[in-house]
Structure formats: structure tokens, C-alpha cells
C-alpha positions, 0 to 999 in steps of 0.5 A: 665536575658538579654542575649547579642547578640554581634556582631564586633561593640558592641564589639569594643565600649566595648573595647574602653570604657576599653581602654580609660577611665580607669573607666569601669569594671564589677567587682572589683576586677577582678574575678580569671578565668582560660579557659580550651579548650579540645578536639580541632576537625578541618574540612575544610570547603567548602571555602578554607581558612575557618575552622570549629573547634568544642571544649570543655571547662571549666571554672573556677572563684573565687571571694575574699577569696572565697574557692570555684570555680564556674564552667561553662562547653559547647562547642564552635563552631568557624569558622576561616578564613585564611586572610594575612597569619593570622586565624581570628575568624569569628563566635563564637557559645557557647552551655552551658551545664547548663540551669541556670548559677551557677554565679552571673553574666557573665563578662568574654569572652569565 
């Protein structure tokens, strides 16, 4: 399995590839997801307007008439940083708690 390595840039030309040519997805029809984010813990950093915040989630997927859900469950490690008023994420670490994916595939962002 490939795993991806993303970074700002790769990201935008995903965006811009959904945006603008109404052609590109990953699955259709779209998988029903929900995202829940618990145990939500803030820390300063040693910037002034950055912050560490470690949180817990789990997700859950279903595909077609499917009766079943797929889960996936980790923790994310973010650093948001205070610019013009506004937090913007800076860095984002995914820890998943299963060695293998339970999923065919991973088209989601966490």
C-alpha cells in the first residue's frame, strides 16, 4: 500500500483538480463519514501564538446499502498557530490505532 506524504502544495493541486474540473473523485458515490474529535487537550507552546493540541478520533464509513460501518480510530497531534486574528493549522500528525486499514481505500481528510 503507498502511503502519501502531503504537504501545502500537493494538497492545493487536489483542491484545484475537484474545483475546477468537476471530474475528479475518488469514489462514487461519495462514502457517508462522520468524524468524531474527543479528549481535545490544548498547550502552549514556546511561541507565543502557536499551540500544541493532542485529540482523539474516530471514524466512521459506510458505502452503498451497506448495514455495516468501518471504523478507524488514532490520535492527532496539531499545531495551530494565531495569524491576523485567525488559528491556521500548521502541522498535522496522524497515530492510527490499527496496523492495517480495515478500509478499501482512504479518500477521506482527517
Amino acid at each position: 500500500m503507498m502511503h502519501l506524504f502531503e504537504n501545502h502544495e500537493s494538497m492545493m493541486l487536489r483542491i484545484f483538480r475537484i474545483e475546477d474540473t468537476n471530474v475528479a473523485w475518488s469514489e462514487e458515490p461519495a462514502s457517508r463519514t462522520r468524524r468524531l474529535i474527543t479528549n481535545v487537550i490544548v498547550h502552549k507552546t514556546e511561541r507565543e501564538s502557536e499551540y500544541d493540541v493532542t485529540s482523539y478520533f474516530l471514524v466512521t464509513r459506510n458505502r452503498f446499502e451497506q448495514h455495516e460501518y468501518q471504523l478507524m480510530s488514532g490520535k492527532r497531534m496539531d499545531r495551530w498557530r494565531l495569524e491576523n486574528g485567525e488559528l491556521k493549522l500548521a502541522r498535522r500528525i496522524i497515530d492510527l490505532d490499527m496496523s492495517v486499514l480495515s478500509m478499501p481505500n482512504l479518500a477521506i481528510f482527517f
